[in-house]
DOTORMI-906819 format. One record per residue: y, z, x of N, C-alpha, C in turn. Coordinates in nm, 2 decimals, decimal comma. Each point is the difference from the previous one (the first is absolute). Layout:
! residues N
{{Y Z X} {Y Z X} {Y Z X}}
...
! end
This chain:
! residues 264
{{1,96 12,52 5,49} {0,06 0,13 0,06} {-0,10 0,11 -0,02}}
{{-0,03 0,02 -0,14} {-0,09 0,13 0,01} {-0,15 -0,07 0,04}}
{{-0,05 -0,05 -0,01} {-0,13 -0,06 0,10} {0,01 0,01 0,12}}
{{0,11 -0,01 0,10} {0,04 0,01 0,08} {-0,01 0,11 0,05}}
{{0,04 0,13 -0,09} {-0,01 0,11 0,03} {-0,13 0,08 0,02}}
{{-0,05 -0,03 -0,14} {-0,13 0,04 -0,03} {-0,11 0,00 0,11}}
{{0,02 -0,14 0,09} {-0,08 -0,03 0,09} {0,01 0,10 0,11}}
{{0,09 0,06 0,06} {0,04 0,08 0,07} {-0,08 0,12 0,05}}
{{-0,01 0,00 0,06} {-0,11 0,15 0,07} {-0,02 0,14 -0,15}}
{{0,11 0,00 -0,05} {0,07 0,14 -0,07} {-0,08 -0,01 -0,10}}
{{0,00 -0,15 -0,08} {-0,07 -0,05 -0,09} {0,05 0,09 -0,14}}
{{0,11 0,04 -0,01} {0,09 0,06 -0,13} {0,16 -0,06 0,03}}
{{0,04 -0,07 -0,12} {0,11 0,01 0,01} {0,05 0,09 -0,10}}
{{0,16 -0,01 -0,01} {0,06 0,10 -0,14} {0,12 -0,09 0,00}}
{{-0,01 -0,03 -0,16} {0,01 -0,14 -0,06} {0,20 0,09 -0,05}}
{{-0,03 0,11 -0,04} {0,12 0,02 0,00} {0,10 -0,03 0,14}}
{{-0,05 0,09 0,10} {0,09 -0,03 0,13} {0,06 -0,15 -0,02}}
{{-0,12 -0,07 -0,01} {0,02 -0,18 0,03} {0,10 0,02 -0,12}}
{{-0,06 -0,03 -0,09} {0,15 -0,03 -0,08} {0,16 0,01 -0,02}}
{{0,00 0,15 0,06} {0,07 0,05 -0,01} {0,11 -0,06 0,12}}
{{-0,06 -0,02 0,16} {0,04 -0,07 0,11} {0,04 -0,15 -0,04}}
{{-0,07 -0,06 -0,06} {-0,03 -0,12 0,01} {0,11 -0,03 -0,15}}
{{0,03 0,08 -0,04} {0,09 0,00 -0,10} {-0,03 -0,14 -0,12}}
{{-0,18 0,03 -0,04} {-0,05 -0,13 -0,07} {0,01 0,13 -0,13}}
{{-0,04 -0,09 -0,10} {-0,05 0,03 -0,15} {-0,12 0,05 -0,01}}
{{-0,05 0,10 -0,06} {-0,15 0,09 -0,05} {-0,11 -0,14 -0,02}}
{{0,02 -0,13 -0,07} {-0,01 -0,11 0,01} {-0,04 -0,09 0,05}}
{{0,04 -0,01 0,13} {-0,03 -0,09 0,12} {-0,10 0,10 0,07}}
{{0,02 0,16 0,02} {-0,06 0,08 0,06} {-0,18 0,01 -0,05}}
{{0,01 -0,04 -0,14} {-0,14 -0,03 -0,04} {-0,03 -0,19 0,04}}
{{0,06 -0,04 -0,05} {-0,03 -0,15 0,06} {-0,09 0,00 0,15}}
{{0,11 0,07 0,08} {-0,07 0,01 0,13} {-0,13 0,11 0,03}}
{{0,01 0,07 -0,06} {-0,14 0,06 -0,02} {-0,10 -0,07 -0,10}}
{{0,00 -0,07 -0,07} {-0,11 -0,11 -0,06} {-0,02 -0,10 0,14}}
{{0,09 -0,06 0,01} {-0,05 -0,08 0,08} {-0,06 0,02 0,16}}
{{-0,01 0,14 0,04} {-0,04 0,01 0,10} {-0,11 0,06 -0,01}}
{{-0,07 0,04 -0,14} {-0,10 0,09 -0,06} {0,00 0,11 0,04}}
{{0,10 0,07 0,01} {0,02 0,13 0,00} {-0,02 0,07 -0,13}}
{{-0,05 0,16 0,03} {-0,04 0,05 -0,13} {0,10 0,17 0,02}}
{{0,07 0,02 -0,09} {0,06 0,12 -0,03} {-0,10 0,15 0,05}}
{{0,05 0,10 0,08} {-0,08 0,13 -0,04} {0,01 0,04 -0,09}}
{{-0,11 0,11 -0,03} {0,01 0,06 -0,08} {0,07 0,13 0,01}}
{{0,08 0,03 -0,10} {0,09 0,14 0,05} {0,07 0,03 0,08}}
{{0,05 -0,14 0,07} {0,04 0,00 0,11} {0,19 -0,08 -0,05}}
{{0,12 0,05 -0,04} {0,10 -0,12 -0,06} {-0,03 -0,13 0,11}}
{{0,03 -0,07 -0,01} {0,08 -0,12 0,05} {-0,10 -0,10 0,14}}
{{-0,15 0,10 0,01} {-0,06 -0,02 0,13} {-0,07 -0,10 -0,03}}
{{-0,05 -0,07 0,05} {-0,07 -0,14 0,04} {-0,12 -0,05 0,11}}
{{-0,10 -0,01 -0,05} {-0,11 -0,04 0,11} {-0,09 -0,14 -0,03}}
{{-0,06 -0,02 0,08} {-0,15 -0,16 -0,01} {-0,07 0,09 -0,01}}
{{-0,10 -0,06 -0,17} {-0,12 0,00 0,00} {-0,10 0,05 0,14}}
{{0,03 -0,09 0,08} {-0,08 -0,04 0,13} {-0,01 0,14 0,06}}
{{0,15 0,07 0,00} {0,00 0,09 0,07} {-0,01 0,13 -0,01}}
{{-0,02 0,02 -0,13} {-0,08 0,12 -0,10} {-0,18 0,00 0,01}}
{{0,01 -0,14 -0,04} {-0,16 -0,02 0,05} {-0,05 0,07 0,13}}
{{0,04 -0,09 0,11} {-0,02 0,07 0,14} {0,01 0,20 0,04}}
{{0,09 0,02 -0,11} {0,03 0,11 0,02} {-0,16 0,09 -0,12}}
{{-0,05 -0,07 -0,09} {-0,10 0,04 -0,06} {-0,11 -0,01 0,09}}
{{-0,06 -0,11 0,05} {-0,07 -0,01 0,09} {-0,06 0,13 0,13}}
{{0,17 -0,02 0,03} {-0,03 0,13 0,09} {-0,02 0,12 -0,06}}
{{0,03 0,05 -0,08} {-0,02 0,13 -0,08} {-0,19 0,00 -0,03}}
{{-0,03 -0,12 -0,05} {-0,16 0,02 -0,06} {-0,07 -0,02 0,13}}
{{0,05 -0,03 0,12} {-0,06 0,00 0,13} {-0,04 0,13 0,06}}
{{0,14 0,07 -0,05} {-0,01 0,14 0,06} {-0,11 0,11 -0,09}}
{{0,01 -0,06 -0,15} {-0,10 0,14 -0,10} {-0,11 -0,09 0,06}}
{{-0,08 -0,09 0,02} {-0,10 -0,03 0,07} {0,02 0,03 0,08}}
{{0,02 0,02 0,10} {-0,06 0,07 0,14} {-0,02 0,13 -0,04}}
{{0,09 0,08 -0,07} {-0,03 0,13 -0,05} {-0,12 0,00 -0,06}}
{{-0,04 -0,04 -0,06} {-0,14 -0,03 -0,09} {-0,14 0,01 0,08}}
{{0,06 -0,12 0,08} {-0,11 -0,01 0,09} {-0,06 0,13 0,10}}
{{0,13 0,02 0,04} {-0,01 0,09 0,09} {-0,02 0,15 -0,06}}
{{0,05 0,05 -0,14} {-0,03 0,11 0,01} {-0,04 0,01 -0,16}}
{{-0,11 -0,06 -0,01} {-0,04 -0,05 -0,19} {-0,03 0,18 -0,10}}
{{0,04 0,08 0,13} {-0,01 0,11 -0,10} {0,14 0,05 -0,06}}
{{0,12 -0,05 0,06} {0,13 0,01 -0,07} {0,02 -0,12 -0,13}}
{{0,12 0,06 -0,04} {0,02 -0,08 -0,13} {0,09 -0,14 0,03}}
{{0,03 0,01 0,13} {0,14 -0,13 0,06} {0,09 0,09 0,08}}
{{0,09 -0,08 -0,01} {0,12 0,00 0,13} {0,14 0,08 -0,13}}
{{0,08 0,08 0,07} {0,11 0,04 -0,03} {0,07 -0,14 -0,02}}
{{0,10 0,03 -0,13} {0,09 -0,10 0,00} {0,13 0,02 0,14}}
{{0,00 0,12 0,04} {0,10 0,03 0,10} {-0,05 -0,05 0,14}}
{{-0,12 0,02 0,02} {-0,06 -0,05 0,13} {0,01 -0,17 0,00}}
{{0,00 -0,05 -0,12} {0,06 -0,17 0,01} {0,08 -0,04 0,05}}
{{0,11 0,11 -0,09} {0,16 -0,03 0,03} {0,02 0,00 0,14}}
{{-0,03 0,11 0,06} {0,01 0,02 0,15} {-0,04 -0,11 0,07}}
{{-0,14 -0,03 0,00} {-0,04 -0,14 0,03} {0,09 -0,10 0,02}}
{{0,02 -0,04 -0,13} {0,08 -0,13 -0,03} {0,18 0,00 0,01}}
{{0,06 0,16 0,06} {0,09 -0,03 -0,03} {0,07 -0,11 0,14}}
{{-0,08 -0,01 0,12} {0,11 -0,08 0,09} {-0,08 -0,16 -0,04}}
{{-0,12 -0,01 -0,06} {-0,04 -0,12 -0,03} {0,12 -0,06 -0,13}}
{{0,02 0,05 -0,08} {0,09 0,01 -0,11} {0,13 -0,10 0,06}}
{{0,11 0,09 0,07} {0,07 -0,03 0,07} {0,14 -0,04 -0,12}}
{{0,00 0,07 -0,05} {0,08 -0,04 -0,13} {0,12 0,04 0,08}}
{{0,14 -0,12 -0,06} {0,13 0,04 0,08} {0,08 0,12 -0,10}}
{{-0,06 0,10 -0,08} {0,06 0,11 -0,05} {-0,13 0,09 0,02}}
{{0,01 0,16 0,05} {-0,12 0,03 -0,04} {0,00 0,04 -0,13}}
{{0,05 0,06 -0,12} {0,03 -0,01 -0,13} {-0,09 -0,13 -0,05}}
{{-0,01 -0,11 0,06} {-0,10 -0,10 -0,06} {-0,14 -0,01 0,04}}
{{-0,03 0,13 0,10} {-0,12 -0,03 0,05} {-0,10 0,06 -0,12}}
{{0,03 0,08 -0,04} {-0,12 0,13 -0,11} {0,01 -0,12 -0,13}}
{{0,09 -0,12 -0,06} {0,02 -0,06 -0,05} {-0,08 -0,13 -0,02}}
{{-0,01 0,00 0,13} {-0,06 -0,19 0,05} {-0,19 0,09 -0,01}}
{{0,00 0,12 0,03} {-0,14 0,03 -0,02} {-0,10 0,06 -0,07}}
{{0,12 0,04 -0,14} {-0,03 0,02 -0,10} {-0,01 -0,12 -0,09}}
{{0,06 -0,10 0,02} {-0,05 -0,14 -0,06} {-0,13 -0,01 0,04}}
{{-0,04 -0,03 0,15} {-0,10 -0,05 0,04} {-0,13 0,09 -0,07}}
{{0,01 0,17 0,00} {-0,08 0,06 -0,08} {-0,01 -0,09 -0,14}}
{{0,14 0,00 -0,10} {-0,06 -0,01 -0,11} {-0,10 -0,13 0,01}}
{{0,03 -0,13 0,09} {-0,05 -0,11 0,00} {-0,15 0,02 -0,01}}
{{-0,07 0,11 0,10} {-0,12 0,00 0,06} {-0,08 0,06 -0,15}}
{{0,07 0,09 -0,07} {-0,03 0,09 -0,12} {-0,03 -0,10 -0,08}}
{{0,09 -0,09 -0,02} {-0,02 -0,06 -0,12} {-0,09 -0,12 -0,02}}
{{-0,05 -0,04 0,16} {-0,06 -0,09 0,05} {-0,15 0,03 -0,03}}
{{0,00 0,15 -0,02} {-0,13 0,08 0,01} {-0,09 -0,02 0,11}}
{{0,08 0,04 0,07} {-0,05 0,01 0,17} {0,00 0,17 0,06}}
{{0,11 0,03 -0,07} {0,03 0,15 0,05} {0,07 0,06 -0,12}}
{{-0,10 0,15 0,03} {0,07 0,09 -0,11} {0,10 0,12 0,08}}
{{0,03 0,06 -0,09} {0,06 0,11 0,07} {-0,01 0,11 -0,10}}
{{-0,01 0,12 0,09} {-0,01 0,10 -0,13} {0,09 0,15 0,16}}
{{0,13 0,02 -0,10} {0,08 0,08 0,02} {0,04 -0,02 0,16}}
{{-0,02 0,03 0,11} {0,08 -0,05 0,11} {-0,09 -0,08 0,11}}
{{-0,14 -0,03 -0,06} {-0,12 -0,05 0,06} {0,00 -0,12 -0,06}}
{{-0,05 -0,14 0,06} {-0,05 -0,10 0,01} {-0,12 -0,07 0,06}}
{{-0,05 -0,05 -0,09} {-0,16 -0,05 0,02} {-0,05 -0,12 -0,06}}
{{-0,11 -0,05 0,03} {-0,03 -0,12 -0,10} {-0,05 0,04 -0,15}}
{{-0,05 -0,05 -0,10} {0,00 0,05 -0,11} {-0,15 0,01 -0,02}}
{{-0,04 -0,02 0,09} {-0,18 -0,01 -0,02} {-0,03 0,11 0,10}}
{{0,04 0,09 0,07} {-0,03 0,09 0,05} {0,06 0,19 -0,03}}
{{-0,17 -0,02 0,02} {-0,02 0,16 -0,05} {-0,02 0,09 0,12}}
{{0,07 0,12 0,03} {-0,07 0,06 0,11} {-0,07 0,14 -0,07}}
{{-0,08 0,06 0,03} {-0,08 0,15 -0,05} {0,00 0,12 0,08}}
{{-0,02 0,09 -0,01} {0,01 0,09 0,10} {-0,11 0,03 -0,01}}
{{-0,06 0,08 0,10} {-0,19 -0,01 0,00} {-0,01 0,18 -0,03}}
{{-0,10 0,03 -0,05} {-0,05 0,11 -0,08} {0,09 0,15 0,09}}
{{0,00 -0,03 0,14} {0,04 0,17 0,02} {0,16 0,00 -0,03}}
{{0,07 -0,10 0,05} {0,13 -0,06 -0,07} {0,09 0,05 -0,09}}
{{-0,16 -0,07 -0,11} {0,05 0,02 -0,14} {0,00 0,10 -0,06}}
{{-0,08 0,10 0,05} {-0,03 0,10 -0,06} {0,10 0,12 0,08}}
{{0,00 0,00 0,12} {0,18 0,03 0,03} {0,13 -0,01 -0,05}}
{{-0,01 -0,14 -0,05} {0,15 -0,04 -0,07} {-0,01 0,07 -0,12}}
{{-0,14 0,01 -0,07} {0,00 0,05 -0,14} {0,04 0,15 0,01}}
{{0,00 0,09 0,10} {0,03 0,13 0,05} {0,16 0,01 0,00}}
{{0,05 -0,10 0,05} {0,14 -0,05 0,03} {0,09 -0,02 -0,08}}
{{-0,01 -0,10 -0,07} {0,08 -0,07 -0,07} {0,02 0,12 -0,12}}
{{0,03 0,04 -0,10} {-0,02 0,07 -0,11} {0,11 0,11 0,08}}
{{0,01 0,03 0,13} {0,11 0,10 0,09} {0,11 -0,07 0,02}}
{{0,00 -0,15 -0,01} {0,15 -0,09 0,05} {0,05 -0,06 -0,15}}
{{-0,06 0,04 -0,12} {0,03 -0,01 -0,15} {0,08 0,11 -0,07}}
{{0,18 0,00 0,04} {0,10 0,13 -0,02} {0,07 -0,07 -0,07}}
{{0,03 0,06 -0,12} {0,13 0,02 -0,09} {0,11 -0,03 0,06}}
{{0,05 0,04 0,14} {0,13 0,03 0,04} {0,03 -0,09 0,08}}
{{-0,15 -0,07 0,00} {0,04 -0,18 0,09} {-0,01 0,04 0,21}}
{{-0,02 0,15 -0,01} {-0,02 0,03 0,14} {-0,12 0,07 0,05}}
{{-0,10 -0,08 0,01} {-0,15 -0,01 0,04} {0,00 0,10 0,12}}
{{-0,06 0,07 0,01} {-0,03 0,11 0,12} {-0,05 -0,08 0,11}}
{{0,06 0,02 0,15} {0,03 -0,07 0,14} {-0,17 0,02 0,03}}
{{-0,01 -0,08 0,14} {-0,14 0,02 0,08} {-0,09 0,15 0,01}}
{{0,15 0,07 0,05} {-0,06 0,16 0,03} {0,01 0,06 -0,08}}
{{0,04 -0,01 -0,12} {-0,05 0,09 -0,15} {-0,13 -0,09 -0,09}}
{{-0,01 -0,06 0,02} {-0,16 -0,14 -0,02} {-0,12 0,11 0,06}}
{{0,07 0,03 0,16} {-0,14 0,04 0,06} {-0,03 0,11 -0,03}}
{{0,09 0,09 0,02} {-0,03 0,14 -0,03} {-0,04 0,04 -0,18}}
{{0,02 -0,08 -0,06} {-0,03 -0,01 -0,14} {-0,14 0,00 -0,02}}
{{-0,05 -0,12 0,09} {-0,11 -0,05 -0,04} {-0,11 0,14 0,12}}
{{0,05 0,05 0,10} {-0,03 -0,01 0,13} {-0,09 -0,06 0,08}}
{{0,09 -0,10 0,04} {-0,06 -0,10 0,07} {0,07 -0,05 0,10}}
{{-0,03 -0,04 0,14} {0,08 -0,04 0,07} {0,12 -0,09 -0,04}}
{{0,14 0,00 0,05} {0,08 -0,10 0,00} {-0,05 -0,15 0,00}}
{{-0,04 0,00 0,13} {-0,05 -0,11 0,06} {-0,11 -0,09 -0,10}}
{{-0,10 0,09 -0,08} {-0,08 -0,08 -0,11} {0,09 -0,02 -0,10}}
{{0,08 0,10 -0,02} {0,07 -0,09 -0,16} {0,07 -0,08 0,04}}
{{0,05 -0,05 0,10} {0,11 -0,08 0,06} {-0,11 -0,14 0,01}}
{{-0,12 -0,02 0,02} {-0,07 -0,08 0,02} {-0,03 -0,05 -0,12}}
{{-0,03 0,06 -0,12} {-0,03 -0,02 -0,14} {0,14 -0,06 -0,04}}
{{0,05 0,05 -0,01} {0,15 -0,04 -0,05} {0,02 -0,16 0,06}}
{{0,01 0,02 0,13} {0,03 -0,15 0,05} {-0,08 -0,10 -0,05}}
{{-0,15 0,02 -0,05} {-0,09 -0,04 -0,06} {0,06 -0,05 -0,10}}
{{0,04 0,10 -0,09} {0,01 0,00 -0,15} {0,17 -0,11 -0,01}}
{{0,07 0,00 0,13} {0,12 -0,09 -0,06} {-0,05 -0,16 0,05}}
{{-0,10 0,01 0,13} {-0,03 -0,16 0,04} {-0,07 -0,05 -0,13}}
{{-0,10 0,07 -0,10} {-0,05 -0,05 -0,08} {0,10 0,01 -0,18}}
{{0,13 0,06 0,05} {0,08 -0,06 -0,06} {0,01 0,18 -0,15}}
{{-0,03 0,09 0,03} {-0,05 0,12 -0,06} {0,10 0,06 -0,04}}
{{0,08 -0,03 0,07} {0,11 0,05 0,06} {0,11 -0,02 0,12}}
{{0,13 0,07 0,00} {0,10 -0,09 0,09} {0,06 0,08 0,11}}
{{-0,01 -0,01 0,12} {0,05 0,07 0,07} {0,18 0,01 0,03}}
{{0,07 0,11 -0,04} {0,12 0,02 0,02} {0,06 0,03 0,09}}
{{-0,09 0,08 0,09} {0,05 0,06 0,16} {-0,14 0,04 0,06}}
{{0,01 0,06 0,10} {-0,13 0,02 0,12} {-0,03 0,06 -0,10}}
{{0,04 0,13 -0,05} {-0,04 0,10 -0,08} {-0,05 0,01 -0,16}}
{{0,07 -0,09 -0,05} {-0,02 -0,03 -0,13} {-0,11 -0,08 -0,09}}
{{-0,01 -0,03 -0,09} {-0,08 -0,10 -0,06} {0,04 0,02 -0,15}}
{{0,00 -0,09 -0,07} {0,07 -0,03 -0,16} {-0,10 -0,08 -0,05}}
{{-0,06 0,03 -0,10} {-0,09 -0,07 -0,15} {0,11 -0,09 -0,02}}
{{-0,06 -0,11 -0,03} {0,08 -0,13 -0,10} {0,06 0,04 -0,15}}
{{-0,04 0,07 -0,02} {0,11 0,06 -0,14} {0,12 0,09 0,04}}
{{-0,02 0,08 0,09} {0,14 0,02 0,09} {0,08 -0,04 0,04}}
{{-0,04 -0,12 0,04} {0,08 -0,11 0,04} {0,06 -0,08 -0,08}}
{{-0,05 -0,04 -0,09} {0,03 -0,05 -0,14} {0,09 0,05 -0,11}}
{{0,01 0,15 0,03} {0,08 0,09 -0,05} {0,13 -0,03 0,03}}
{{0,00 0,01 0,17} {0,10 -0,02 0,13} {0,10 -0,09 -0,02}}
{{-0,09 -0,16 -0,02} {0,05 -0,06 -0,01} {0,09 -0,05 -0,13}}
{{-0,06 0,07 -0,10} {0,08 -0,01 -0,12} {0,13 0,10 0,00}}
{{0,01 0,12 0,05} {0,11 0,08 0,02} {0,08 -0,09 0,09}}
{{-0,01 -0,07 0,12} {0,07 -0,10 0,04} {0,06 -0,12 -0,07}}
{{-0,07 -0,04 -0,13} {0,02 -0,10 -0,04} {0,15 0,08 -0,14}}
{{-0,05 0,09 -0,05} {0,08 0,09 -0,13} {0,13 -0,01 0,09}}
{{-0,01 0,08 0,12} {0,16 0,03 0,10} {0,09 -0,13 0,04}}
{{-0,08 -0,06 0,03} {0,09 -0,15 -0,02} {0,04 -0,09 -0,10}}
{{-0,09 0,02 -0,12} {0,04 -0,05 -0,12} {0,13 0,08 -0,06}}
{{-0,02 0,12 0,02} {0,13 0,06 -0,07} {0,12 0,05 0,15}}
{{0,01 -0,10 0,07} {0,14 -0,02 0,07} {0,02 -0,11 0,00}}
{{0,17 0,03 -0,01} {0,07 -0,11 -0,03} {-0,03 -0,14 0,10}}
{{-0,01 0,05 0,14} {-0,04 -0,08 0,09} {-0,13 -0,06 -0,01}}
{{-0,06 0,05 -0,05} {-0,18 -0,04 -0,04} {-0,08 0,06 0,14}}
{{0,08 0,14 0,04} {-0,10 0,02 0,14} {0,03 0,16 0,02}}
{{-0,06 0,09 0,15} {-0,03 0,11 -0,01} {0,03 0,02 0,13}}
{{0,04 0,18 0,00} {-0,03 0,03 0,14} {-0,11 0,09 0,00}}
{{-0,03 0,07 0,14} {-0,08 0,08 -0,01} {0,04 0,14 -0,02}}
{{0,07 0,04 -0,03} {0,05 0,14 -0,03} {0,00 0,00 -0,18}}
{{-0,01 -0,11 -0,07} {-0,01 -0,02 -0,12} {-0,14 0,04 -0,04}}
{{-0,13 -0,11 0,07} {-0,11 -0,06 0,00} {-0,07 0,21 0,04}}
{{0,05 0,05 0,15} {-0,09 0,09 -0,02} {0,05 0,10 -0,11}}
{{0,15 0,00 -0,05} {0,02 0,11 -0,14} {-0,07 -0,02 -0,11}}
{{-0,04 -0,14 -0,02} {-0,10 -0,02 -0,13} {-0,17 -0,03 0,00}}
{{-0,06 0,05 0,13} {-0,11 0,01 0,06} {-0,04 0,14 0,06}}
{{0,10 0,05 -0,02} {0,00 0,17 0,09} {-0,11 -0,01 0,10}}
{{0,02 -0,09 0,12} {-0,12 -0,06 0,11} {0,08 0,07 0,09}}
{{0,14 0,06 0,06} {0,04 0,07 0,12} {0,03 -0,15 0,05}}
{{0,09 0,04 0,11} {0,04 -0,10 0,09} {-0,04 -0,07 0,12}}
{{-0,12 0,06 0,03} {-0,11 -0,07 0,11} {-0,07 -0,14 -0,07}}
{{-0,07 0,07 -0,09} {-0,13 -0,06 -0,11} {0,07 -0,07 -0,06}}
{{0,19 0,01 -0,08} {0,04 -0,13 -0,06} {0,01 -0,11 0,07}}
{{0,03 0,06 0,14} {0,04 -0,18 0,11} {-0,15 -0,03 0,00}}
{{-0,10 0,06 0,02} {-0,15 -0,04 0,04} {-0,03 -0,09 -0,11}}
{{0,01 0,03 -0,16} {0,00 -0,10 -0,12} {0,08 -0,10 0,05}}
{{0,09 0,05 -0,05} {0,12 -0,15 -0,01} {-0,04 -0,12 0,13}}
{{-0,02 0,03 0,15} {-0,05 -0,09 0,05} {-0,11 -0,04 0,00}}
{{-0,16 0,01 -0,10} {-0,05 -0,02 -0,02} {0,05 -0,10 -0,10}}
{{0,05 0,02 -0,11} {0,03 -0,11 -0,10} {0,08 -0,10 0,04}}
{{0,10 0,04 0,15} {0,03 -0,13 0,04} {-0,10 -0,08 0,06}}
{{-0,04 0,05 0,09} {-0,17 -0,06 0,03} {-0,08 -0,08 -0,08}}
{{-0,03 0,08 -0,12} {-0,07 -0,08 -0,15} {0,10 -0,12 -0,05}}
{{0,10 -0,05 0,07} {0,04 -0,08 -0,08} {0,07 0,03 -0,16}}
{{0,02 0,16 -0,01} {0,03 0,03 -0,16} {0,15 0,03 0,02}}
{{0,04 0,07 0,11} {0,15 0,03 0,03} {0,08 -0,08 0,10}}
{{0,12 -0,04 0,01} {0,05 -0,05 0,10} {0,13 0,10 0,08}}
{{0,03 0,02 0,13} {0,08 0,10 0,04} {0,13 -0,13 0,06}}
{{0,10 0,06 -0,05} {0,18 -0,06 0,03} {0,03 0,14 -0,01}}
{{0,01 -0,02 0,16} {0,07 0,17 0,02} {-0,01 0,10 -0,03}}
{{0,11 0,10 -0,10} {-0,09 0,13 -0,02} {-0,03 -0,01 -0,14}}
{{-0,03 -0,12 -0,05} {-0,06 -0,04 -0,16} {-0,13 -0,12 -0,02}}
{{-0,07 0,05 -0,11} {-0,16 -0,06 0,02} {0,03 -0,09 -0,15}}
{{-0,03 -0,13 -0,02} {-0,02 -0,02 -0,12} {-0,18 -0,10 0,00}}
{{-0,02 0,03 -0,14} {-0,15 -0,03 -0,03} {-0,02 -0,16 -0,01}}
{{-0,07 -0,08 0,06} {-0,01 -0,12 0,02} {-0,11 -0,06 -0,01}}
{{-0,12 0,10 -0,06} {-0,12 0,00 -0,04} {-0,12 0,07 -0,06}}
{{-0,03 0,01 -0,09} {-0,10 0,08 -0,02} {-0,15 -0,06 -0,05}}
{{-0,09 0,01 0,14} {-0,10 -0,09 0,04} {-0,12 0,08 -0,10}}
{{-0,05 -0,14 -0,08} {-0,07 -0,02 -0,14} {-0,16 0,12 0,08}}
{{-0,04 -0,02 0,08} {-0,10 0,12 0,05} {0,04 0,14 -0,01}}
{{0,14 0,05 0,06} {0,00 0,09 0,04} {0,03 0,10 -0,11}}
{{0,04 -0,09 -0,14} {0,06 0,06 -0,12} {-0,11 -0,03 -0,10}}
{{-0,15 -0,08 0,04} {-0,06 0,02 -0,07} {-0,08 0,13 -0,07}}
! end
């Protein structure tokens, strides 16, 4: 029965549904998942997938930070969001609630495989370094030290330029620089965030859900305890769903991750 299932395009079952239909014992429900070598998600209750088909699903992920690599060896890899998108009609999972599930396995698989690292919402192989070349770097060094605020709200593109005075257009070029090589993370057209800002972020996210009863948050909570305003809180918050750190059910986010790079 669950072999049966597993084989299936969707390639997730949810062991509870079955049981529960099928009106079997918690008991049989694992019997039949040994025997069809099915393996549990992680963090996922009751879900179920093949080896086989987490593999395939790693596969294609290290396909894709190689071609990034190849193609542009001066970035640091591929967004973990720009995967998702990718993969989500290849996926085809019969819940989408199981899709960010089935591919957050297949990440940890590739991680642990030491095939691919990941550091905060970027993924790459673990042997690649990208650098920024001298005019670059010595730009970003101009830069960065102005997006390092107390108040977690880094000054936009057009206070960058006129600070520094310098075109929009060049800081916007450095910047983009500075998040492909991983320097930093872009929030919106306008924005850019240092990785300890984010890390900050995400731990205010993590505090707000630990101390609700529900174990989760809205955003009217998230920007009162970030004093970010109501534009720039939705601009975070869907960035951390992106990163894989938040998950959104409606008008409440609970924390579902906090990825070992991004908190390093």
């Amino acid at each position: 029965m669950v072999g049966a299932l597993l084989a299936l395009p969707t390639g997730v079952v949810d062991l509870v549904w079955l049981q529960r239909n099928l009106c079997v014992s918690p008991a049989t429900i694992e019997q039949w998942l040994a025997e069809a070598g099915g393996v549990r998600l992680e963090g996922a209750h009751g879900l179920a997938t093949l080896p086989r088909t987490l593999a395939a699903i790693t596969a294609e992920i290290l396909r894709m930070v190689d071609e990034v690599h190849r193609d542009f060896p001066e970035r640091r890899g591929i967004e973990a969001r720009a995967v998702f998108d990718a993969l989500r009609v290849k996926l085809r999972a019969e819940s989408r609630d199981s899709q960010p599930l089935l591919l957050q396995a297949a990440l940890h698989a590739a991680i642990a495989g030491g095939n691919l690292a990941r550091s905060g919402a970027v993924l790459q192989r673990s042997d690649h370094s990208p650098v920024l070349n001298a005019v670059d770097s010595a730009a970003w060094q101009a830069i960065a030290p102005l997006l390092l605020r107390e108040d977690l709200k880094p000054p936009h593109l057009q206070q960058l330029a006129q600070h520094l005075a310098k075109p929009a257009a060049e800081i916007e070029r450095v910047l983009s620089k500075a998040a492909d090589a991983g320097l930093a993370y872009r929030i919106a057209p306008n924005r850019y965030f240092l990785p300890p800002t984010i890390t900050r972020l995400a731990a205010i996210a993590a505090e707000l859900a630990a101390a609700d009863e529900l174990g989760s948050f809205d955003a009217a909570h998230y920007r009162d305890a970030t004093a970010l305003g109501r534009n720039l809180t939705i601009e975070v918050l869907e960035f951390l769903d992106a990163a894989g750190i938040t998950r959104r059910r409606g008008a409440r986010r609970s924390v579902i991750g906090l990825p070992e790079g991004l908190l390093a």
